[in-house]
N, C-alpha and C positions, 0 to 999 in steps of 0.2 A: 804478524802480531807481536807487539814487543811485550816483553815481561819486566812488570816492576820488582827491581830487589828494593826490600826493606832494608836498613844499614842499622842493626845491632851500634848501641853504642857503651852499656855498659861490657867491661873486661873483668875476667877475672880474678885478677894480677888486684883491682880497685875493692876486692871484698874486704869489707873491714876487719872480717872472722877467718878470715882465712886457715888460722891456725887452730880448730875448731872444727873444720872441716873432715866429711868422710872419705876418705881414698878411694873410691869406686873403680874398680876396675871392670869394663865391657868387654866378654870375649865373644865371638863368633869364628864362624869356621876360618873365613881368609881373610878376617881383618881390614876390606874393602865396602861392605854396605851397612850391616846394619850397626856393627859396634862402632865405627868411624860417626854415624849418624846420633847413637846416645851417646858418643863422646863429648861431638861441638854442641847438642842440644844440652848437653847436662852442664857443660861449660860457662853457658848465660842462662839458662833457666833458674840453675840451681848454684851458682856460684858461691853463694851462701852458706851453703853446707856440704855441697860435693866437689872434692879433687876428684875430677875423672880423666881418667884415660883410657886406653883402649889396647888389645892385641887380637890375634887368632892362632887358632890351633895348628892351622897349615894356610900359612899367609902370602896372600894371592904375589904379593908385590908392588900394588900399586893400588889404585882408589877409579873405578868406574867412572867414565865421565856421569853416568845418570846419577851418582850416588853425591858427586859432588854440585850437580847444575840442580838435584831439590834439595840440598842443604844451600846454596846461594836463594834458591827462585823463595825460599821460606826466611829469606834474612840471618841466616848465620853464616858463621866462618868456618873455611876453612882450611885455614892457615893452620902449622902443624898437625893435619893431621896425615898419615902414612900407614901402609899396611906391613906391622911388622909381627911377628912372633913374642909368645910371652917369654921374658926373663926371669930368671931366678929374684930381681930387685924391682919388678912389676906382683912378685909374688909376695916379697916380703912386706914390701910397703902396703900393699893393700887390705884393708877394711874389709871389705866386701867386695865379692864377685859376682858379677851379672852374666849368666852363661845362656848367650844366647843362642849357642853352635849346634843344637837341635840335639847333641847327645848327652845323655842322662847324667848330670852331676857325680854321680856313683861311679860311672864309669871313665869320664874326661877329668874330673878331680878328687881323686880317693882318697889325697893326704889331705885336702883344704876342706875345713867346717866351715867358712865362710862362703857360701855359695847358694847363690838364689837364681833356679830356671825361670827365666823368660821364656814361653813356644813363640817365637816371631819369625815368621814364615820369610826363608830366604829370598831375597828380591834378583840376587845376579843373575843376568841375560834377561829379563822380563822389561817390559815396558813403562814408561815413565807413571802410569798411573798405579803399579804397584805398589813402585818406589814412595810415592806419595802416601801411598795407604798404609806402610809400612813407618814410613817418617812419623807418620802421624798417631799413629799407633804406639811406636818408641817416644814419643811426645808425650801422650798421658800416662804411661807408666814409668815415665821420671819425675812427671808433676806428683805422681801417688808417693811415688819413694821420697823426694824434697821434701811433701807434707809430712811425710812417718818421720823423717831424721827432722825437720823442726819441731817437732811435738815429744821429741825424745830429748831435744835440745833444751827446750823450755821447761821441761818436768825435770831436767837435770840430768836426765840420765843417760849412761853411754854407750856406744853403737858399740862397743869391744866386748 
């Protein structure tokens, strides 16, 4: 059975607001499933309003083929994305943090006020249909977050 990829054609680099935009940064544990996943989803969903990127707390090295073949078989890219560790200059530049590394904001970021838990059930070693439910899951809660940062955009007011 062959599988249709969808071909994304707007970029982010093309937002007109760019400079407007929220810093989002996705953490999970190794930086390989699900932050790599709201990274490239939030990159064309929400390009509008979120610079996103991504790290983990203890970063696997490298990107799952599963993690990468349903962000293709779902039409996004995955070009730049890699499994690296947060930096000091992932910390400062960031808005907001999306911790999705299963441990308690209190306890994985005690100096950062910016941090909002996502529970999104690890997908690494499980099968492609997790991955899918997972994707898709990360999916509507960047469309939630988009709507909240445009409606904060529109009323004026700012995410800092």
């Amino acid at each position: 059975m062959k599988t249709h990829i969808v071909k994304k054609k707007k970029s982010p680099e093309n937002s007109p607001r760019k400079s407007v935009r929220t810093k989002v940064l996705f953490v999970c544990l190794g930086n390989a499933c699900r932050s790599p996943m709201a990274e490239s989803i939030a990159r064309y969903d929400a390009a509008d309003v979120i610079d996103a990127s991504s790290a983990g707390l203890t970063p696997l090295g490298f990107l799952p083929p599963l993690t990468t073949e349903t962000l293709r078989k779902n039409g996004y890219a995955v070009d730049n994305l890699n499994s690296k560790g947060i930096s000091g200059e992932l910390w400062e530049e960031a808005d907001l943090v999306i911790n999705m590394s299963g441990t308690p904001r209190d306890l994985a970021f005690p100096e950062f006020e910016k941090v909002e838990d996502w529970i999104v059930t690890d997908p690494y070693g499980a099968d492609a249909h997790l991955y899918q439910t997972i994707f898709e899951s990360i999916q509507r809660r960047i469309a939630q977050l988009a709507e909240s940062l445009r409606q904060k955009r529109s009323a004026g007011t700012s995410t800092d």
